[in-house]
Every structure is written in C-alpha cells, then in structure tokens.
VOFITI-634643 format. One line per field, with one value per residue (C-alpha): x, y, z; residue in three letters. Coordinates in steps of 0.02 Angstrom, whole numbers, always signed. Example, Ala and Ser with C-alpha at 12.3 -4.5 7.8 and 13.67 -1.06 7.14 Angstrom:
<sites>
east <- [+615	+684]
north <- [-225	-53]
up <- [+390	+357]
aa <- [Ala	Ser]
</sites>
This chain:
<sites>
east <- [+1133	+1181	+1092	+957	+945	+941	+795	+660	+708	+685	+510	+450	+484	+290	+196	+247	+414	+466	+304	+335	+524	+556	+716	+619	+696	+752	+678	+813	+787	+610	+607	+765	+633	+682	+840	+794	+645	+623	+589	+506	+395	+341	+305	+177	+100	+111	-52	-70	-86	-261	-311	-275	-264	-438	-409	-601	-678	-571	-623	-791	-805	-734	-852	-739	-845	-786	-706	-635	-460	-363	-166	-101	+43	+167	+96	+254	+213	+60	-48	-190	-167	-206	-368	-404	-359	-506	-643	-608	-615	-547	-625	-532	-347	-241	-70	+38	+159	+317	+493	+599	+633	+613	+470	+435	+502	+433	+262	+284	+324	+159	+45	+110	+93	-95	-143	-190	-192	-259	-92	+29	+173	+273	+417	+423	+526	+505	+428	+323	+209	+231	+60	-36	-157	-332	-281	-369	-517	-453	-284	-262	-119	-81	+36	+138	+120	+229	+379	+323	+428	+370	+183	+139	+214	+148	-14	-30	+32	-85	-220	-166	-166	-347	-497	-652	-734	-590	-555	-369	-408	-286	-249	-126	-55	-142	+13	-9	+97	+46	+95	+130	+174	+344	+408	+295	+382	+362	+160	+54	-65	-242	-294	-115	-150	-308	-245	-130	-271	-353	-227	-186	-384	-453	-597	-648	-796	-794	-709	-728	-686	-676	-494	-396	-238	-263	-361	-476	-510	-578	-545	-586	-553	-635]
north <- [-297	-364	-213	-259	-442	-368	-255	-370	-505	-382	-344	-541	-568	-491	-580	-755	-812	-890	-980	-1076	-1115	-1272	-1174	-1059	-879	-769	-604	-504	-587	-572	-378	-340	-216	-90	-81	-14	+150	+138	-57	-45	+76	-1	-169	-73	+5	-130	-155	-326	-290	-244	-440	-477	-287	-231	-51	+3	-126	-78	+117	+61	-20	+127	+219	+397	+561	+726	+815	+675	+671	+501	+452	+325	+241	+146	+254	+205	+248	+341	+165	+196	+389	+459	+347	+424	+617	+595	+514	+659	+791	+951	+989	+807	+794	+634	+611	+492	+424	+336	+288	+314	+474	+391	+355	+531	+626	+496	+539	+737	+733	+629	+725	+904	+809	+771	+914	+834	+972	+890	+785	+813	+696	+658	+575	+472	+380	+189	+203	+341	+401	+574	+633	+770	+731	+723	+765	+609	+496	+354	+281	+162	+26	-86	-219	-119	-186	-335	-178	-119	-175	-90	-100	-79	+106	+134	+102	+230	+368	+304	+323	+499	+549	+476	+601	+541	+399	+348	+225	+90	+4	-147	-250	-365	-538	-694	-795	-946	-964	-867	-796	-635	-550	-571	-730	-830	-796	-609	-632	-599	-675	-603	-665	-618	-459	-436	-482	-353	-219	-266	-239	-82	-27	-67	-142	-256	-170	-242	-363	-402	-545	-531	-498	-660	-648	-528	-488	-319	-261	-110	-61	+78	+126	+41]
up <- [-1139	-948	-878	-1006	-977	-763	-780	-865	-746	-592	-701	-695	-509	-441	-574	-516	-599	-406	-370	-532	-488	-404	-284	-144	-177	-7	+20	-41	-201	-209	-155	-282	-357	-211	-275	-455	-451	-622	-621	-467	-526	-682	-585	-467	-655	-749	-810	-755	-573	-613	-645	-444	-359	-439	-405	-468	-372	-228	-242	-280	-79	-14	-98	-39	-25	-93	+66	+140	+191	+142	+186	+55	+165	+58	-81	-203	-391	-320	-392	-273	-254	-412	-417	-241	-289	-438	-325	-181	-304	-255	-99	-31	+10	+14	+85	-35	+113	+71	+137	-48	-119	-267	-247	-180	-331	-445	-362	-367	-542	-569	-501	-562	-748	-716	-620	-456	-328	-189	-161	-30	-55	+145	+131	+304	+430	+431	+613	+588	+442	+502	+490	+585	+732	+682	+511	+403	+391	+303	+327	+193	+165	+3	+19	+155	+321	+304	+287	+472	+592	+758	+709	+881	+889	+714	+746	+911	+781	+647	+777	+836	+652	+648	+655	+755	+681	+557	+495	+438	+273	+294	+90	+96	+33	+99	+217	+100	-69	-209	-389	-324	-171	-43	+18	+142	+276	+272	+233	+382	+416	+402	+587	+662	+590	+656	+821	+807	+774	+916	+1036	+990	+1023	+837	+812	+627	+559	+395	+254	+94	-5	-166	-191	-256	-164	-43	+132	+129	+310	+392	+550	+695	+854	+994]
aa <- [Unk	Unk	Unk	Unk	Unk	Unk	Unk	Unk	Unk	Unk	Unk	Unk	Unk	Unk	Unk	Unk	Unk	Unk	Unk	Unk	Unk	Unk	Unk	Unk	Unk	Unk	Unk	Unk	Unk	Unk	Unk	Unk	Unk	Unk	Unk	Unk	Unk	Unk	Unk	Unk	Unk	Unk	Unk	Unk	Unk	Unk	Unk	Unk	Unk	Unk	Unk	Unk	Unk	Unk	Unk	Unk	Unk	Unk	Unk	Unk	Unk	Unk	Unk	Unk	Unk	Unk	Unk	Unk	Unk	Unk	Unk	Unk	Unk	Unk	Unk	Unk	Unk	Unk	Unk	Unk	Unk	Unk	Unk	Unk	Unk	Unk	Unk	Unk	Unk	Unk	Unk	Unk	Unk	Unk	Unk	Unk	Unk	Unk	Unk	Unk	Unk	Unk	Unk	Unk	Unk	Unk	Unk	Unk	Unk	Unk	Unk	Unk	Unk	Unk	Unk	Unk	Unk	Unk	Unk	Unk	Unk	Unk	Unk	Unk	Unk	Unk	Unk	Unk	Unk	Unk	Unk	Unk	Unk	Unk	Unk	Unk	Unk	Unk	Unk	Unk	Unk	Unk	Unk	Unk	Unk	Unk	Unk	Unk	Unk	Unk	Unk	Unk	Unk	Unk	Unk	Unk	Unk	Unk	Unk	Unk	Unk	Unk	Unk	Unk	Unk	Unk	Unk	Unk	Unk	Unk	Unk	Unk	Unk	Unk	Unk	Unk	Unk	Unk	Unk	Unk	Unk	Unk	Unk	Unk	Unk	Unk	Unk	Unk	Unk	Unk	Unk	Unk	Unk	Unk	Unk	Unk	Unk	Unk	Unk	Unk	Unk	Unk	Unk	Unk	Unk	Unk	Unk	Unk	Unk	Unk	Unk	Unk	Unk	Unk	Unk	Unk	Unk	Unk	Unk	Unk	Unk	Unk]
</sites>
C-alpha cells in the first residue's frame, strides 16, 4: 500500500499538484519521476499531456515529408517518436535519443510491438547525442534542454550531426510558473535560449505560438 500510496503521488507531480501548494518544492522533488520508469513513463503517456503538449498540432507545423531523417533527443517513452515514425513512413528514419536504459528498452519494446521499422533507438551520453555527421534533417527536442548542461558543446555536435539546410526544433517550458513542467529555476528562458542558439551559429527562422505553456522555435545554421 506504501509503494502504492508512492507511485500515484510520483503520477500527480507533472500535472500541477506543486503549483497549487503553498511550500515551493526543490528539483529533486519535482523530477522524482526519474527515479521510477514505470511512473515516469506513464506520466509522459498519460493522456492528459495532450490538453497542453498538442502533439497533432505540433506534427501538423512540422508538416515532416516521407524520406526525411528526424533525431528525437530526450525521446523517453518514445511520446513524439512513434507519431514521427507514421508521418515519415518507411522510406524516413528517426533516431529516438535518450540517456536511461529504461527508457531505451522501454522504447525497443514499443516499437517492435507496433511494427515501426524506421526506428533506431541510441542510447547516449549526457554531453553528446551520439549521432552521425550529416546523418539528419531535423533535430528535435521536447522538454529536454533544461537537462543539458554543456549546451555549448552539445550544440557543435548537434550541428555536425546536421545535414545541409537542417534544421533544431527547440519546445520547452515557458521560465514563468506553471501547472506543469520543472521548478522555475531550471526553466530557460525562451530569449536566453535563443541567445544561446545564436552563439553557437543558429539562426531563428520561425515560432509558433500556439502552445500554452511552452516556446516552439526553429532554428538553422547561419
């Protein structure tokens, strides 16, 4: 019942238990989920992320071709990949990029349940996403940067792993307090972020607004 009682209160901490609680949690609270796959997994499916993440409107922007080549960094429960893998069809690839092998396994078993051949699951360092030069078109990351830590070095391998006119699709929390999302002190803000783009040669080519919590930017090499 204790393990019980755990598990559904790891499951509440996303979806905005802490902004309604008067005490400000720490970050080790607040990411607790990393700690426990399987509740960390069903928080990224639960079916209420869709209200704020809008993962068809999101795929609908991108508006991906068949072909293209797309790495999913941070992919965890393989949320955005699967959606990816059926737009690119089987003549696309994606790379589902993450950290756990939780997560990794978690994703593997996944995809070999729903047939998705055009995944290739890396399981990476935290300072570099391991990818192959020139090997992607898209380089897309949900609610992941804040986990960076040298962004500067991960951003000259994102770029080597970036095939000519590529581009870094950048979604994450807004640095102001909301229902969901880390602590506000590991939110980045959307213009400290672009600022970081832009010194490491990137260039904004496009945002869109129309996610509640979040930034949506596109970027490209200068």
């Amino acid at each position: 019942m204790h393990l019980l009682r755990k598990t559904l209160f790891l499951l509440l901490i996303p979806f905005g238990v802490f902004a309604q609680n008067p005490v400000k949690p720490d970050q080790h609270a607040m990411h607790a989920l990393h700690d426990d796959p399987k509740a960390y997994i069903a928080a990224l499916e639960d079916p209420n992320r869709e209200n704020y993440q809008k993962p068809n409107d999101v795929l609908d922007v991108l508006a991906l071709k068949p072909g293209e080549v797309v790495a999913d960094i941070g992919a965890g429960s393989g949320y955005f990949t699967i959606r990816f893998s059926n737009a690119l069809k089987e003549s696309g690839k994606v790379y589902a990029v993450d950290v756990s092998q939780d997560m990794i396994d978690y994703m593997n078993r996944r995809f070999q349940e729903t047939n998705a051949r055009n995944v290739t699951t890396v399981l990476t360092a935290a300072d570099d996403p391991r990818l192959p030069d020139a090997s992607v078109d898209r380089i897309f990351i949900c609610d992941t940067w804040h986990h960076i830590e040298n962004r500067s070095q991960y951003l000259t391998r994102l770029k080597k792993a970036l095939r000519a006119g590529g581009q870094i699709i950048m979604i994450d929390f807004q640095k102001r307090e909301l229902p969901v999302g880390p602590p506000l002190d590991m939110k980045i803000a959307r213009e400290d972020l672009i600022q970081q783009m832009e010194s490491s040669g990137f260039r904004l080519v496009q945002e869109h607004t129309f996610l509640p919590y979040q930034y949506f930017l596109v970027f490209m090499v200068r």
